[in-house]
C-alpha positions as CSV (number, residue, x, y, z in Angstrom):
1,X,-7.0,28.3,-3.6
2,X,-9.7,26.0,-2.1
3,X,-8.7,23.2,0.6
4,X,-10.1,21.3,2.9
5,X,-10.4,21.3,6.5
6,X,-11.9,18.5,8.9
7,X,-12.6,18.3,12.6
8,X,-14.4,16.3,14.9
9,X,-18.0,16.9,15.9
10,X,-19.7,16.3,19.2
11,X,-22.9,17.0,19.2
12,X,-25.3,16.5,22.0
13,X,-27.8,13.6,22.7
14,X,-30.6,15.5,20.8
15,X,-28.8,16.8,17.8
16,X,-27.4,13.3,17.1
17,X,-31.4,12.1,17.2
18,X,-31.8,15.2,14.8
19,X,-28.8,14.2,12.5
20,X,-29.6,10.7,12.7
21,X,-33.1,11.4,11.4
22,X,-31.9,13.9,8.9
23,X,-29.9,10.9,7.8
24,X,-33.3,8.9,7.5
25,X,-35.0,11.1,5.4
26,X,-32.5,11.8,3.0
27,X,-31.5,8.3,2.4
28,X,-35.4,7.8,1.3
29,X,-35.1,10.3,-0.9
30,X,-32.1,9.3,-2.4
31,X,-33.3,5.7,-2.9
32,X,-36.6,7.3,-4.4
33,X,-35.4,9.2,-7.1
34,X,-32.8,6.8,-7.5
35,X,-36.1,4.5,-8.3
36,X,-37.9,6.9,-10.5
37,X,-35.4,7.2,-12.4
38,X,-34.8,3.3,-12.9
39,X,-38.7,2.9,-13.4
40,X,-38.0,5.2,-16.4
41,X,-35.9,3.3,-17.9
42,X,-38.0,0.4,-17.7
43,X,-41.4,1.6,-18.6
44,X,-39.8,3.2,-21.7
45,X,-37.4,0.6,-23.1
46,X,-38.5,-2.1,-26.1
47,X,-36.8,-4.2,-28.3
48,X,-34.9,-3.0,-31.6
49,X,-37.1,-4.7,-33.9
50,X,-39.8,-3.9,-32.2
51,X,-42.8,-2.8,-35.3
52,X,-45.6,-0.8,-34.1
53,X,-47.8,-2.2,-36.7
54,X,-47.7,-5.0,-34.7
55,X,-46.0,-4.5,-31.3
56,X,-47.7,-2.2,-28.6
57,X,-45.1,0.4,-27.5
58,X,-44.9,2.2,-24.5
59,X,-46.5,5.3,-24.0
60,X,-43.2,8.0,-23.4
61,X,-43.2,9.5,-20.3
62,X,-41.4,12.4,-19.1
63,X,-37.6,12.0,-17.7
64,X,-37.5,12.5,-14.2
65,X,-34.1,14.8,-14.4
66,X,-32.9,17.6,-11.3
67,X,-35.4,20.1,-11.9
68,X,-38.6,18.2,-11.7
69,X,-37.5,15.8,-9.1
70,X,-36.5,19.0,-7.1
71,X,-40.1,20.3,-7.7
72,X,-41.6,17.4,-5.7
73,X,-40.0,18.5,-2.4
74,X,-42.8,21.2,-1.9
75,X,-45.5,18.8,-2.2
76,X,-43.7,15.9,-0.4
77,X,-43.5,18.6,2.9
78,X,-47.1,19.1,3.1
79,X,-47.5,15.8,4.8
80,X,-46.0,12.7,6.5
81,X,-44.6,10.7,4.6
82,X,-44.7,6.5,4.7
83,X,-41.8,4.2,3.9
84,X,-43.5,1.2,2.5
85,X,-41.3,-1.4,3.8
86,X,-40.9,-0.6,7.0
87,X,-44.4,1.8,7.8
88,X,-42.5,4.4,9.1
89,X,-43.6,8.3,8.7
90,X,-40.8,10.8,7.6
91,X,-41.5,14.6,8.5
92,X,-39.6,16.2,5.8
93,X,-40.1,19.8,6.9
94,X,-37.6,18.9,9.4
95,X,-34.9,18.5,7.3
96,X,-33.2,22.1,6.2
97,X,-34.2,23.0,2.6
98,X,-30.6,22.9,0.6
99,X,-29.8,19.9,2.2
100,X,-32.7,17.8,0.6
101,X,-31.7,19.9,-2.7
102,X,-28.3,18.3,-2.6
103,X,-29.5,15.2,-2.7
104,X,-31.1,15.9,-5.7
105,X,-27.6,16.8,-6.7
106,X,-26.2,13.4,-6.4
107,X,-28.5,11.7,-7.6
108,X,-28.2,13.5,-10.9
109,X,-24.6,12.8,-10.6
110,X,-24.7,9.4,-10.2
111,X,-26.7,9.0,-12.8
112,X,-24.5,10.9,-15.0
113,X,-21.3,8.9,-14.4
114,X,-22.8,6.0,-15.1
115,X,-24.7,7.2,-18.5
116,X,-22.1,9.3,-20.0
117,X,-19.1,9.2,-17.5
118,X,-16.5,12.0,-15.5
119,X,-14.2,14.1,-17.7
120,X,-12.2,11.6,-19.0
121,X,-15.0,9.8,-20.3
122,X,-14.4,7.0,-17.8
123,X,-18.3,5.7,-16.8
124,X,-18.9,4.3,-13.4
125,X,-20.9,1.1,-12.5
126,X,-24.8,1.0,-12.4
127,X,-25.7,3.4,-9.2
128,X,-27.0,1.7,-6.1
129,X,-29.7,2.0,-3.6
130,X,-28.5,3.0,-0.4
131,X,-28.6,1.7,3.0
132,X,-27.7,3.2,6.1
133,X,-23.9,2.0,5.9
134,X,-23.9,3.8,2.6
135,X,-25.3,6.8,3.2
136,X,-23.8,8.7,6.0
137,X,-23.3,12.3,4.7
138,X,-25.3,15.7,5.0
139,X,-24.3,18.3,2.2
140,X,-24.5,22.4,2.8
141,X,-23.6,24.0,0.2
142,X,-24.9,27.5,1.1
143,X,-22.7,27.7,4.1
144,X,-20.7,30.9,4.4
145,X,-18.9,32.3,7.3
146,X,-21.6,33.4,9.6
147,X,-22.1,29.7,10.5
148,X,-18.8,29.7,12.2
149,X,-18.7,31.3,16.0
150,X,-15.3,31.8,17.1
151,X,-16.1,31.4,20.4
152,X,-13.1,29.3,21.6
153,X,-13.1,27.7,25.1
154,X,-9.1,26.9,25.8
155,X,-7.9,27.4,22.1
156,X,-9.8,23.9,21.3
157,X,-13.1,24.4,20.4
158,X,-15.2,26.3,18.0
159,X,-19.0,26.0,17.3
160,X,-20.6,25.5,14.1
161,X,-24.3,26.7,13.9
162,X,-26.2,24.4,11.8
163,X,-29.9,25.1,10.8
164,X,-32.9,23.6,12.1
165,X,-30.0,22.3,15.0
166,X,-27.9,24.7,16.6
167,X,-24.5,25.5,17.6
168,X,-22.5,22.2,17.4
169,X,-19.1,22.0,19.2
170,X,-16.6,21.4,16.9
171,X,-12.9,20.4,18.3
172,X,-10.3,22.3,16.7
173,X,-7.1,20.6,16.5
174,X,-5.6,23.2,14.1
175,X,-6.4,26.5,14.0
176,X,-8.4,28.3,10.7
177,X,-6.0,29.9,8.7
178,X,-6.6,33.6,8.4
179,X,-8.6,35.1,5.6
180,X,-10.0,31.9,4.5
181,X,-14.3,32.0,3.6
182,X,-16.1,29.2,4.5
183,X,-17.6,27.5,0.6
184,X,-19.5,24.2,1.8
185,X,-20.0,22.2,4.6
186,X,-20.8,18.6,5.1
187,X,-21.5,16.8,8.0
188,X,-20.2,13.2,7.9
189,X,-20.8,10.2,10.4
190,X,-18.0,7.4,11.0
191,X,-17.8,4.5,12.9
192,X,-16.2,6.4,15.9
193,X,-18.4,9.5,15.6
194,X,-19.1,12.8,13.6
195,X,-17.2,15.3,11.5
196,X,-17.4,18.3,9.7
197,X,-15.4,19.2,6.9
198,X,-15.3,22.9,5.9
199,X,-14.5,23.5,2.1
200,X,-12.4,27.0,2.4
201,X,-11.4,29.4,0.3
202,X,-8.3,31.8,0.2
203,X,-7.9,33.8,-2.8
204,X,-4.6,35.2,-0.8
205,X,-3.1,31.9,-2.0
206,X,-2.6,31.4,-6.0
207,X,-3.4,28.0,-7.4
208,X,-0.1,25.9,-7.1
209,X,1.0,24.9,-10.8
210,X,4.3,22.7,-10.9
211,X,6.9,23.8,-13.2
212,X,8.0,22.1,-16.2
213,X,10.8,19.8,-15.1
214,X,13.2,18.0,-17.9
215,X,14.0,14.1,-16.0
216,X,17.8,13.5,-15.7
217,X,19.7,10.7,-13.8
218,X,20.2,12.9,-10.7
219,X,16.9,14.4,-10.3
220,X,14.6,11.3,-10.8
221,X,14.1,8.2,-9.3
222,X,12.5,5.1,-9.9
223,X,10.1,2.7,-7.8
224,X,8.8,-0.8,-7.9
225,X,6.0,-2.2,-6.1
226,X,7.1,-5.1,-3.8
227,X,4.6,-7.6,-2.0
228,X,7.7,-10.1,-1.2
229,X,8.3,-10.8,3.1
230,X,8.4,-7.2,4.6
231,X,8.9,-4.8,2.0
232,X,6.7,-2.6,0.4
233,X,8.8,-0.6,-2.1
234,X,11.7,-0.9,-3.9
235,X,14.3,2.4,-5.2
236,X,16.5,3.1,-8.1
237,X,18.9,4.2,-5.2
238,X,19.3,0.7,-3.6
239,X,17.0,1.0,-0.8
240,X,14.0,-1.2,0.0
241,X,11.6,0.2,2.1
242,X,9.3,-1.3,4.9
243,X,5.7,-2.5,5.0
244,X,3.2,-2.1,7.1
245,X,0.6,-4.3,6.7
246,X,-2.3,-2.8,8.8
247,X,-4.9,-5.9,7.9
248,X,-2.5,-8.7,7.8
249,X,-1.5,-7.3,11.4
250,X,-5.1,-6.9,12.8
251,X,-6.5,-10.1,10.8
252,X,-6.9,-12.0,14.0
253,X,-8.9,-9.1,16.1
254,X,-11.3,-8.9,12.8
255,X,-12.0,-12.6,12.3
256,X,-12.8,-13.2,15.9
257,X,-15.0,-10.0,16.0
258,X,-16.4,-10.9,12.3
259,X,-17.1,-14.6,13.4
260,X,-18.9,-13.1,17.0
261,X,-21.0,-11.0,15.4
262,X,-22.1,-13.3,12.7
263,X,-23.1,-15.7,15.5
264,X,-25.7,-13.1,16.9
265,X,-29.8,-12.9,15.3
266,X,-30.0,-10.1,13.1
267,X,-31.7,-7.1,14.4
268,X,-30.3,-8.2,18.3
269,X,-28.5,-5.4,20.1
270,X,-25.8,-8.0,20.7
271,X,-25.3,-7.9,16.9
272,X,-25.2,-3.9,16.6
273,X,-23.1,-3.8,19.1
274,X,-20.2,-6.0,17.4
275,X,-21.0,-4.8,14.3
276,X,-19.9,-1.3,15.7
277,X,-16.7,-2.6,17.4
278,X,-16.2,-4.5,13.8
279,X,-16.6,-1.3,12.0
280,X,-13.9,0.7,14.4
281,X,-11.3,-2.3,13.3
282,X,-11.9,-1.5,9.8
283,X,-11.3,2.2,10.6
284,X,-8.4,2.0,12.9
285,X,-6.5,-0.5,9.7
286,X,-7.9,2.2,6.8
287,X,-6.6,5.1,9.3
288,X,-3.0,3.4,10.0
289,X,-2.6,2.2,6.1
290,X,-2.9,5.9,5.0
291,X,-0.9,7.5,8.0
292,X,1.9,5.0,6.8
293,X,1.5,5.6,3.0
294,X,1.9,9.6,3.7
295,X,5.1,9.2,5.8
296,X,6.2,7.0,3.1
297,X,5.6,9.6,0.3
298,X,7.3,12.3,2.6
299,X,10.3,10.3,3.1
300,X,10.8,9.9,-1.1
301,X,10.0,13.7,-1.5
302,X,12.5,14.5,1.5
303,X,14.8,13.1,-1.0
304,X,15.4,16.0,-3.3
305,X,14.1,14.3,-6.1
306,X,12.0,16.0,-8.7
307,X,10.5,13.0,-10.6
308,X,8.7,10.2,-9.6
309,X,8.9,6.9,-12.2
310,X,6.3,4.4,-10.8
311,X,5.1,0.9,-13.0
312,X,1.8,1.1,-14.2
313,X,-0.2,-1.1,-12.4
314,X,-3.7,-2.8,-13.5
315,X,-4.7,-3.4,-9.9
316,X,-7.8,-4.8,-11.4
317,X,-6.4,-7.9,-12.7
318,X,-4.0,-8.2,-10.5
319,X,-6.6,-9.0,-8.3
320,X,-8.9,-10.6,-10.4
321,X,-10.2,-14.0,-9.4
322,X,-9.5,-17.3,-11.5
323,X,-11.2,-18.6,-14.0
324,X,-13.7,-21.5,-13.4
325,X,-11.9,-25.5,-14.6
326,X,-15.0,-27.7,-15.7
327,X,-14.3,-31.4,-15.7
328,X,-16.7,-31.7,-18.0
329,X,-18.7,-34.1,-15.5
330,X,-20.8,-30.5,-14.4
331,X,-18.2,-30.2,-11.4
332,X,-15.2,-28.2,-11.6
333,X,-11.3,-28.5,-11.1
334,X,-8.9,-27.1,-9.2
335,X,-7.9,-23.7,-10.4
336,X,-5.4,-22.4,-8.4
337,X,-7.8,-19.6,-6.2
338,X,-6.9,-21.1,-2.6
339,X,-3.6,-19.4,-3.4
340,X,-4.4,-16.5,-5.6
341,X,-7.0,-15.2,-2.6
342,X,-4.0,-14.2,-0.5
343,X,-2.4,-13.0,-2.8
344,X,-5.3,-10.6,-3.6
345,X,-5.8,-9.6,-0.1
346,X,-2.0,-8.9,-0.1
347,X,-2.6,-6.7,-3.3
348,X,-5.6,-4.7,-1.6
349,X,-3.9,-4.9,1.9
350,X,-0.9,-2.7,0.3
351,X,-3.1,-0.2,-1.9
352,X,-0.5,1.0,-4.2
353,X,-3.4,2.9,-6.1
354,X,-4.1,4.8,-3.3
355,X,0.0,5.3,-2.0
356,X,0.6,6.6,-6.0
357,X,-1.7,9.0,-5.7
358,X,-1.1,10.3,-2.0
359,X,2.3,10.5,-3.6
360,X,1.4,12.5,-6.7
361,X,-0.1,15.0,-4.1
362,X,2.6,15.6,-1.7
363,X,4.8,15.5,-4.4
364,X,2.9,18.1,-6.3
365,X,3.3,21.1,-3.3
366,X,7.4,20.1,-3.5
367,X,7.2,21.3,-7.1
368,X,7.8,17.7,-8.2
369,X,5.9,15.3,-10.7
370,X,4.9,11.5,-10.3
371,X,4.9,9.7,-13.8
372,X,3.8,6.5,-14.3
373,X,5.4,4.4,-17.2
374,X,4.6,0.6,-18.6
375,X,7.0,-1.7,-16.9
376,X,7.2,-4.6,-19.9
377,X,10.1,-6.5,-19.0
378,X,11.9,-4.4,-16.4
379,X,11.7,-7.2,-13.7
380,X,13.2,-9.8,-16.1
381,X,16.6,-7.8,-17.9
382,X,19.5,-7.0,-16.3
383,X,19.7,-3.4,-15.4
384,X,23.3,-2.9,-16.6
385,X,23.6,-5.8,-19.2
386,X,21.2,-6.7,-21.4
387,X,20.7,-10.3,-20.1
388,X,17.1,-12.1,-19.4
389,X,18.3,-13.2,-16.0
390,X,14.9,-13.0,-13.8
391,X,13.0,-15.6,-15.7
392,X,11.4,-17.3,-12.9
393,X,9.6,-15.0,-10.8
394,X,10.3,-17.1,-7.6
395,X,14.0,-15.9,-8.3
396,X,14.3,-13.0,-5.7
397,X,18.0,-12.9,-6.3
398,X,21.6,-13.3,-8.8
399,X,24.9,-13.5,-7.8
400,X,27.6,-12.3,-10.8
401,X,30.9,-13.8,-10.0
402,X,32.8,-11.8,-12.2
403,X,31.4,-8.4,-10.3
404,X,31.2,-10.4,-6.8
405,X,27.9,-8.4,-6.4
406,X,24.6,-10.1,-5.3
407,X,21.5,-8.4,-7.6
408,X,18.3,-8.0,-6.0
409,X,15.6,-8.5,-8.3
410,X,13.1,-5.6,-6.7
411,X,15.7,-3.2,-6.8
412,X,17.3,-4.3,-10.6
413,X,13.4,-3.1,-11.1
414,X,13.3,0.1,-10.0
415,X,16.6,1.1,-12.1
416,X,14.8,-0.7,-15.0
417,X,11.8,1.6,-14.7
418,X,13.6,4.7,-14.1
419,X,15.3,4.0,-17.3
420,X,11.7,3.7,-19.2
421,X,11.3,7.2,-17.8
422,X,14.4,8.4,-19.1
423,X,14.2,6.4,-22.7
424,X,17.4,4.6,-21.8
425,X,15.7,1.3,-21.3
426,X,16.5,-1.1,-24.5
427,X,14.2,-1.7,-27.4
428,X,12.9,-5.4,-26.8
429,X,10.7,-7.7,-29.3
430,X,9.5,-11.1,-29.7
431,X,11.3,-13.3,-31.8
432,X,9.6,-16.8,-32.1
433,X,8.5,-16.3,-28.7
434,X,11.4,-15.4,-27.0
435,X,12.0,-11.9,-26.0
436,X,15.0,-10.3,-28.2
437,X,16.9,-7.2,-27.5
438,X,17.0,-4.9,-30.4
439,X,18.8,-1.5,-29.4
440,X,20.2,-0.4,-26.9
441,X,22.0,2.0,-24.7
442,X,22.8,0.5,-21.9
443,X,26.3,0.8,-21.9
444,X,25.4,4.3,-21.1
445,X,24.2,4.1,-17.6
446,X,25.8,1.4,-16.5
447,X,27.6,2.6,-14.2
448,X,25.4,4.5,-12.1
449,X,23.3,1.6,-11.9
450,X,26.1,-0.4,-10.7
451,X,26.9,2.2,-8.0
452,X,23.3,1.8,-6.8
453,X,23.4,-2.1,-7.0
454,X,27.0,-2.1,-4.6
455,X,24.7,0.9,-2.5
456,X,22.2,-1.8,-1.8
457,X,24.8,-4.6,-1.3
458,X,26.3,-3.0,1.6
459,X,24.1,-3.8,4.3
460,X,24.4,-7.0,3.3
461,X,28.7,-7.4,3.3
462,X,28.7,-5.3,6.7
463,X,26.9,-8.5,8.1
């Protein structure tokens, strides 16, 4: 089994100057083969109806691909080498051989993603020149487990010994499990500092594999994304569960920070400085968001429950801006954006994409699954009656006098989705427009989703 372990670095004043110019270099030489490869491209392109009776073609040149980009390196080391923007000489023979190599790596990569695309054939966007807020990472992947020195001082600290640096301290907050070989190491730099993180290896440990589970009513439960006042998800089992909000809660502390830095001339220590402080803020909200979104996931697992029915969310055009209104005058209307902007930052604020897969992986070690499934009318029907009832999404609640029970919609939600995953959920169509119920077997669950709906109600009577 391989896993990952990360600790915090603290290097001393010169071997931060050293990593700092490794940095240098290797961004240069990311953004140069990244170039070469884009020069390609354009030197080598012409139109489709392009005749060469008539039209002059381009002479083909050879692709630059991994290998003969890698074969530069040798003849880029024998001497200085100038940045053209800024006239600055880069040594690289002072940068460790694999390391340079692995940028090579990435660049192939990046490349490849975005010609032909990852496993699932998905392609990435058009790869992008790097600056030094982009680049911040230094690849080994030769390391093994001589580069570790187990030479504690108090239990806390162990020393990695880098190449062309040293021995590094390294703070260990958890110990290295025993019998574990040391894959790959990379050296990353945040806004607070540096980190390593070792890639290990255990073949002790078998790869974890979840069993087959068959979904039932008691086993499974269902969840809804919520972005109404303070809550953040919704459960089949009548519970409505907090939010956070890590940006909407440092918003002030960013925008005064944001606005102070901006105020600053470019290039002014005043300016790194804030922009520094700016960047811990972002951390410190990125850092709280996912501490809360584990607990969360732990607290659903800690459950009992096997499977995991979540909505499918496009996140994408959920947060998608507006269409431009033209008045036809060259100027444009109002389109509604003023509004839709917070709720976009609400959307990215609660990162659901990132929650259902931190999910998917705890749930994965508790030998349970995470399904997603298409949530077509399950915030509008009635979870045990087939009525259209939440029409009007500003309708956050229904009262049925013959039940006396108040219906929340977020939770009605949930039960609805859970019943998608267990094929319970009634077959709807459109019938001149309007949304018709064709089959259905709801009569069949209703009353365990009535027991969760009076679960949910009694907070609510006890006050």
């Amino acid at each position: 089994m391989k896993y990952t372990y990360q600790y915090r670095l603290y290097p001393e004043t010169e071997q931060t100057n050293t990593l700092n110019d490794w940095l240098r270099v290797c961004r240069y030489w990311y953004n140069r083969m990244l170039g070469e490869r884009f020069n390609w491209w354009e030197q080598n392109k012409c139109a489709v109806n392009a005749c060469p009776l008539i039209c002059h073609l381009p002479e083909l040149k050879d692709q630059p691909n991994f290998y003969n980009q890698k074969k530069q390196l040798p003849v880029i080391k024998e001497d200085l080498v100038k940045v053209g923007w800024s006239g600055k000489l880069l040594d690289f023979t002072g940068v460790y051989s694999t390391v340079l190599q692995d940028v090579c790596a990435r660049v192939k990569n990046a490349f490849n993603r975005f010609l032909v695309g990852n496993k699932n054939g998905k392609r990435s966007g058009k790869p992008r020149f790097k600056n030094a807020a982009r680049y911040r990472t230094l690849s080994f992947p030769n390391a093994d487990n001589s580069w570790l020195k187990f030479c504690t001082v108090n239990g806390k600290w162990l020393f990695v010994n880098v190449p062309k640096i040293g021995l590094i301290r390294l703070r260990t907050h958890r110990p290295l499990p025993n019998g574990t070989n040391l894959k790959q190491l990379s050296i990353t730099k945040k806004a607070d500092g540096w980190y390593c993180n070792l890639s290990l290896e255990d073949k002790s440990v078998p790869e974890f594999i979840p069993d087959s589970i068959t979904s039932t009513w008691d086993n499974s439960i269902g969840l809804d994304a919520v972005l109404d006042r303070d809550f953040y998800l919704a459960t089949s089992e009548g519970e409505k569960l907090p939010s956070l909000k890590p940006l909407r809660r440092n918003q002030d502390r960013l925008t005064k920070t944001s606005q102070r830095k901006n105020k600053r001339k470019k290039g002014s220590k005043a300016r790194r400085k804030l922009a520094k402080r700016e960047a811990r803020i972002h951390q410190q909200i990125a850092r709280s968001r996912k501490d809360f979104q584990y607990k969360t996931a732990h607290k659903l697992v800690n459950t009992g429950k096997k499977v995991f029915f979540h909505e499918e969310l496009n996140l994408r055009g959920l947060t998608r801006r507006n269409a431009p209104l033209s008045d036809g005058d060259g100027g444009f209307l109002p389109n509604g954006q003023s509004s839709k902007s917070g709720l976009n930052k609400s959307w990215l604020d609660a990162a659901f994409g990132q929650f259902f897969k931190l999910l998917g992986q705890v749930a994965a070690k508790a030998n349970a699954s995470v399904i997603e499934v298409k949530p077509n009318y399950t915030s509008q029907i009635l979870s045990y009656r087939d009525d259209f009832v939440f029409t009007d999404r500003n309708m956050r609640f229904d009262f049925d006098e013959g039940l006396k029970l108040y219906i929340d919609r977020d939770v009605n939600a949930s039960i609805n989705i859970k019943r998608v995953g267990l094929d319970v959920f009634p077959t709807i169509k459109r019938r001149k427009g309007n949304p018709v119920v064709v089959s259905s077997t709801t009569n069949s669950t209703s009353k365990e989703v009535l027991n969760a709906l009076f679960e949910h109600q009694k907070p609510t009577l006890k006050a």
